[in-house]
C-alpha positions as CSV (number, residue, x, y, z in Angstrom):
1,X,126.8,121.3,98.5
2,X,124.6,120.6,101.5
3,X,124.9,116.8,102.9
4,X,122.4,115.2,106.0
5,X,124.3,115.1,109.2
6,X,124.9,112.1,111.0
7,X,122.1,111.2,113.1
8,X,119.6,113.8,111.5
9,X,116.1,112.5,109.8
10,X,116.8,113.4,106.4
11,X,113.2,114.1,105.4
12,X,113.0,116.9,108.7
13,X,116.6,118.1,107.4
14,X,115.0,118.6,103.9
15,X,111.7,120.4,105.1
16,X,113.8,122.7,106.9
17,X,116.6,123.5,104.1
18,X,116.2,126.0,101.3
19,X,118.2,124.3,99.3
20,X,115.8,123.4,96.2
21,X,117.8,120.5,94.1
22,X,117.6,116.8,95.6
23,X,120.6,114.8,94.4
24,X,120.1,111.1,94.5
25,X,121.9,108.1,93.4
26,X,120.3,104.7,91.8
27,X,123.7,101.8,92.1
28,X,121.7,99.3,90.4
29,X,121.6,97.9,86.7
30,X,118.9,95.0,87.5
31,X,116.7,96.5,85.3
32,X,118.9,96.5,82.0
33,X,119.7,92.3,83.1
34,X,116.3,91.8,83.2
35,X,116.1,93.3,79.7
36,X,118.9,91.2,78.6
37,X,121.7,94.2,78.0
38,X,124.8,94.2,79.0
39,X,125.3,95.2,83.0
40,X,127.4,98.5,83.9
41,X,125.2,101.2,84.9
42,X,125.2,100.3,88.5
43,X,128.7,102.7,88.2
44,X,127.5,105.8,87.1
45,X,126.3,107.3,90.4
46,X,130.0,106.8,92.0
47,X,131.3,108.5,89.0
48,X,129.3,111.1,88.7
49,X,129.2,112.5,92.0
50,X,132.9,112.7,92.2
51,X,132.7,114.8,89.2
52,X,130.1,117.0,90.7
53,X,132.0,117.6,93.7
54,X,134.5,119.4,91.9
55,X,132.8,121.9,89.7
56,X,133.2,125.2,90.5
57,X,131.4,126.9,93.1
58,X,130.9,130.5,91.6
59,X,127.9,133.2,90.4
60,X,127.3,130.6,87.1
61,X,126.3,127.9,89.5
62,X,125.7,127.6,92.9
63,X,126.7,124.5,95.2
64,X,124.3,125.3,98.4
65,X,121.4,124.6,95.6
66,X,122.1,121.2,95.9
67,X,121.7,119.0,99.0
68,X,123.2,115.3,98.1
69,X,120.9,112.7,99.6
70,X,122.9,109.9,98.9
71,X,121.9,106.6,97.0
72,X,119.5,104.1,97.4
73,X,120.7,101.1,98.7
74,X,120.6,98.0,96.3
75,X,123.6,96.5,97.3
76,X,121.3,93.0,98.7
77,X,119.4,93.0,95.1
78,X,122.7,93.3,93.3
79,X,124.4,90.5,95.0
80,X,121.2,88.5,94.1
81,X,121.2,89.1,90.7
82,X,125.0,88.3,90.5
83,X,124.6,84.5,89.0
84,X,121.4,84.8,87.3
85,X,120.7,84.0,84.1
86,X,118.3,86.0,82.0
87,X,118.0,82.9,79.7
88,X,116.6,81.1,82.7
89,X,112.9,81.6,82.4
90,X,112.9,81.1,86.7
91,X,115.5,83.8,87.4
92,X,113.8,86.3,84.6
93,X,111.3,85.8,87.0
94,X,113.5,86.8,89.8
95,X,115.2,89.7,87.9
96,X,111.3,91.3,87.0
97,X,110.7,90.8,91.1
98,X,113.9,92.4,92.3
99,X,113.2,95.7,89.7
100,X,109.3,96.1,91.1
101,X,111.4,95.9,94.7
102,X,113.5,98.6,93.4
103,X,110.1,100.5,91.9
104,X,108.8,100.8,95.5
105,X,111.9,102.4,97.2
106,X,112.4,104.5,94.3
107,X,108.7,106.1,93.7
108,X,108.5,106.0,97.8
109,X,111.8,108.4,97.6
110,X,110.8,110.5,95.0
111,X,107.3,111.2,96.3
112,X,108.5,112.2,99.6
113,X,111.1,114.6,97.8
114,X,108.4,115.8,95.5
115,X,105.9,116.5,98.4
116,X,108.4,119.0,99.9
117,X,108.5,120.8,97.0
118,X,111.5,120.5,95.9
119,X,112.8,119.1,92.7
120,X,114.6,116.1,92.6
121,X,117.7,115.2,90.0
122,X,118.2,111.5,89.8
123,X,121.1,109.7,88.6
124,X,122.2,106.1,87.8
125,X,120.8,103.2,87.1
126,X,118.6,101.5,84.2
127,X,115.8,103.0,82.6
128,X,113.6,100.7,84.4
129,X,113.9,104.1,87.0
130,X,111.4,106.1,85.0
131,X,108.4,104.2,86.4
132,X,109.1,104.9,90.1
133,X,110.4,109.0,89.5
134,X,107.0,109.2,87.4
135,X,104.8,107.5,90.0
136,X,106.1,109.1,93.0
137,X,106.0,112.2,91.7
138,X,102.7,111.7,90.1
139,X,101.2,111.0,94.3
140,X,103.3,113.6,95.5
141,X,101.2,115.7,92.8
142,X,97.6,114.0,93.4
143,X,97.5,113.6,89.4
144,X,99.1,111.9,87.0
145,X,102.5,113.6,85.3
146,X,103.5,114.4,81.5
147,X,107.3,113.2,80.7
148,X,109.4,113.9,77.9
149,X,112.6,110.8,77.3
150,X,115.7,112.0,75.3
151,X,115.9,108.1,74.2
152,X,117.1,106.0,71.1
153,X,114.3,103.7,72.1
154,X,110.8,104.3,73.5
155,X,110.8,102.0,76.3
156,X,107.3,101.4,75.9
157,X,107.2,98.1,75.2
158,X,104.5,95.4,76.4
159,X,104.1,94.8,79.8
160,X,105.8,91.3,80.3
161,X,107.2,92.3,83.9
162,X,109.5,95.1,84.9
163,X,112.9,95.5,83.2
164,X,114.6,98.9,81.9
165,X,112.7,98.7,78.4
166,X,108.6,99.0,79.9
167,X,109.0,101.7,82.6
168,X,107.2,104.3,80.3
169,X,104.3,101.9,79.4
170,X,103.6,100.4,82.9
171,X,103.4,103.9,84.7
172,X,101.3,104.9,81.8
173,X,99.2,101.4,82.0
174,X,98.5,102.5,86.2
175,X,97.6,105.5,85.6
176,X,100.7,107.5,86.9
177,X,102.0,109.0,83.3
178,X,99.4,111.7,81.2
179,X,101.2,112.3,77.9
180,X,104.3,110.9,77.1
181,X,106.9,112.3,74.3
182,X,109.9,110.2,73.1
183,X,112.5,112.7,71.4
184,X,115.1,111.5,68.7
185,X,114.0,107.7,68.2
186,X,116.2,105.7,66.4
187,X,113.7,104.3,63.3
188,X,116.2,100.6,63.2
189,X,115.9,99.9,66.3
190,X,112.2,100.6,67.0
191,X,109.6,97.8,66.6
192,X,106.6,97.9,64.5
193,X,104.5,96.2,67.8
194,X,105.7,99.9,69.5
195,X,104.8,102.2,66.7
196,X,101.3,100.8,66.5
197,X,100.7,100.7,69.9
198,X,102.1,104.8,69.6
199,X,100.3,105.4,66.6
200,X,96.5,104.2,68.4
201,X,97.1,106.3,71.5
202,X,99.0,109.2,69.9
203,X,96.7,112.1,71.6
204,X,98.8,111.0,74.7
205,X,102.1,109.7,73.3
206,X,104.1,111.0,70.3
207,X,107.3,111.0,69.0
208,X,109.8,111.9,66.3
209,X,113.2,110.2,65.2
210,X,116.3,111.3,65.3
211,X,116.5,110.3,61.5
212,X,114.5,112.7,60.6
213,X,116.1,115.4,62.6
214,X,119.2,115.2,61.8
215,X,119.6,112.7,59.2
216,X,117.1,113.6,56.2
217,X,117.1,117.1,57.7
218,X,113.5,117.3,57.4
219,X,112.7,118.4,61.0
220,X,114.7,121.0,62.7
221,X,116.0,120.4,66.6
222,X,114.7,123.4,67.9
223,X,111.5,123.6,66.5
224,X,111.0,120.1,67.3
225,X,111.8,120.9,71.1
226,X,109.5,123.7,71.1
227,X,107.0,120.9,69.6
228,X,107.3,118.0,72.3
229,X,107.2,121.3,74.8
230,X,103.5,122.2,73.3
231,X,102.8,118.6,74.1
232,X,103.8,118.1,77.8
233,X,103.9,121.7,79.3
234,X,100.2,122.2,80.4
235,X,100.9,119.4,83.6
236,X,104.5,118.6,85.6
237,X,106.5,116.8,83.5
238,X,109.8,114.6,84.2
239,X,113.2,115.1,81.7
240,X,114.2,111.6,80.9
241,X,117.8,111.6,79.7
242,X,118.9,108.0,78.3
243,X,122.8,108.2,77.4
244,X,122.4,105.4,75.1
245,X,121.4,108.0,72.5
246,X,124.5,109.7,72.7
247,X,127.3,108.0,70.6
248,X,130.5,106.4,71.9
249,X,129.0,106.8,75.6
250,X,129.4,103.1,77.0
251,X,126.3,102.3,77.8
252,X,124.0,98.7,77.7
253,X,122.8,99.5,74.1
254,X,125.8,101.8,73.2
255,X,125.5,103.8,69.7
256,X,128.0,105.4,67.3
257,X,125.3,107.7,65.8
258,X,123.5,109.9,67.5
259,X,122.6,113.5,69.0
260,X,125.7,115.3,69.9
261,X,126.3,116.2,73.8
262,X,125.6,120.1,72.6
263,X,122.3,119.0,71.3
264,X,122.1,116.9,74.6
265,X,122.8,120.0,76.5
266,X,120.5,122.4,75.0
267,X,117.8,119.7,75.8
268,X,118.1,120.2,79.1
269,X,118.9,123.6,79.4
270,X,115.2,124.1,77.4
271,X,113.1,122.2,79.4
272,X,114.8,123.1,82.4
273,X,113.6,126.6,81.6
274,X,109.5,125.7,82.1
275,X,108.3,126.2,85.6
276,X,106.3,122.6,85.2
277,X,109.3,120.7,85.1
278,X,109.6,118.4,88.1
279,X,112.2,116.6,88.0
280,X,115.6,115.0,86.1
281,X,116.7,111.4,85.6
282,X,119.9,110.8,83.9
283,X,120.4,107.2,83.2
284,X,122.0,104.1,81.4
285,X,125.4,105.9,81.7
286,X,128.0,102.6,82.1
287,X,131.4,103.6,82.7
288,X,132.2,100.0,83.8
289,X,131.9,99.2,80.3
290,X,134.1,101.9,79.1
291,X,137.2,99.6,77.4
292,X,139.6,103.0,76.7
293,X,138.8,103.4,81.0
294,X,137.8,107.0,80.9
295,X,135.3,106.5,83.2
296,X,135.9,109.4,84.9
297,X,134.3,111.3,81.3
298,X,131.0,110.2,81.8
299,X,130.4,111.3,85.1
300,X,131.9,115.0,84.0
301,X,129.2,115.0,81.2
302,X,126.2,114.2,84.0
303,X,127.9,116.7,86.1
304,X,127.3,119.0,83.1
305,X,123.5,118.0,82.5
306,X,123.2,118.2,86.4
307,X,124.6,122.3,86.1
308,X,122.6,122.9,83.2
309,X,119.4,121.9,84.6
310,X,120.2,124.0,88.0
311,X,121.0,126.7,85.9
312,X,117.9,127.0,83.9
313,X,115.5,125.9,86.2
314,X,117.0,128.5,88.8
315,X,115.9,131.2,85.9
316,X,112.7,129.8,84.6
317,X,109.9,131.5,83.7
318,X,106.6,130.5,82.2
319,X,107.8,129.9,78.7
């Protein structure tokens, strides 16, 4: 993998590289505080890119594709957030502030990647993320983006300041985000306030449940992807991958039913494959929070999702 050297502007060193992957690191879990969960995603960046580091350079998968940015640096807003209280209506206040701080450096990122054309692959961090990789890319693009969000929940809730659970619904409020697809909801914990706000605007945002997939068997995974593609291929489009929907990953909202990481997999490896995919955020990941300490595991299964995408995107055609 390709690193900026010291002293080198890391935009120039970009515009000049032919690497075409962006790797990129969000420390932070203000977002899921601010949405009252449980803190521990700041830790998925550090683990993750140790596990990258030691895949396997070899004809599967290429390391010069990748040039590691680095991470944005949070470290002042996490020491702010360190004794507030989310039950504190003043230092909700705060926590909303420091995740539309985060917005700016994170869309201002992004868009410069984006404008270089190449693709960027984010990783860490709430979910609060999606607004800032879906409005940068969307200026880098001079239009607003399509997404697709491999999510127990929609994150589409009202907009009562930033936090992890609204980043969908502001950057579709402002303009930034075109159509919007929500795969494998989870029907118990999705409120009815959501689903009728989804079911009035459904030309532009859609779902299906993972219930129904692979529950009551009345949808099939695969025909279901090729569906939510349909929806979001004519435009760029962002993969969303929330880990929360994958069971027994620690996470803020952690799950024991869910899509398998196979299923997880061939997600990305699908979408991947479309030449309007424009970028990949994997997020909510927590391996602070893992009790059994195999934290090391969930950065090996990014670094999988991370290869995957690589892999197909390097191949793509015009599906």
């Amino acid at each position: 993998m390709l690193t900026v050297p010291v002293g080198t502007n890391p935009i120039s060193f970009i515009k000049n590289t032919d690497v075409k992957y962006i790797l990129l690191g969000i420390p932070e879990d203000i977002g899921v505080r601010a949405n009252f969960g449980r803190p521990g995603a700041a830790s998925a960046w550090n683990e993750a890119i140790k596990s990258i580091a030691n895949i396997q350079h070899n004809r599967f998968c290429k390391g010069n594709q990748i040039l590691v940015l680095g991470q944005i640096n949070v470290s002042e807003e996490m020491k702010e957030v360190e004794n507030l209280d989310f039950n504190n209506i003043d230092d909700r206040v705060k926590l909303s502030q420091l995740v539309q701080k985060i917005d700016k450096d994170v869309s201002h990122i992004i868009f410069s990647i984006v404008k270089l054309g190449k693709i960027p692959i984010i990783i860490g961090g709430g979910h609060n993320n999606a607004y800032g990789n879906i409005k940068g890319t969307a200026l880098a693009k001079g239009k607003p983006i399509n997404a697709i969000n491999f999510d127990a929940h929609s994150d589409f809730r009202i907009l009562e300041g930033r936090h992890s659970g609204n980043g969908f619904s502001y950057a579709y409020e402002e303009g930034f985000l075109k159509k919007y697809f929500v795969f494998g909801l989870h029907e118990n914990y999705t409120s009815k306030s959501v689903l009728d706000i989804i079911k009035k605007i459904e030309d532009r945002v859609r779902y299906n449940t993972y219930d129904s997939i692979n529950i009551r068997k009345e949808k099939d995974f695969s025909q279901e992807m090729t569906h939510a593609l349909e929806f979001i291929k004519s435009d760029t489009f962002g993969i969303e991958i929330d880990l929360d929907a994958i069971p027994n990953i620690a996470s803020s909202a952690m799950t024991l039913s869910g899509f398998s990481v196979e299923e997880l997999r061939q997600f990305v490896s699908f979408f991947a494959k479309h030449k309007n995919a424009g970028y990949l955020h994997i997020c909510e990941g927590a391996p602070d929070l893992d009790i059994d300490k195999n934290n090391h595991l969930i950065g090996k299964l990014i670094g999988y999702l991370v290869t995957d995408f690589i892999k197909s995107n390097s191949n793509k055609n015009s599906l």
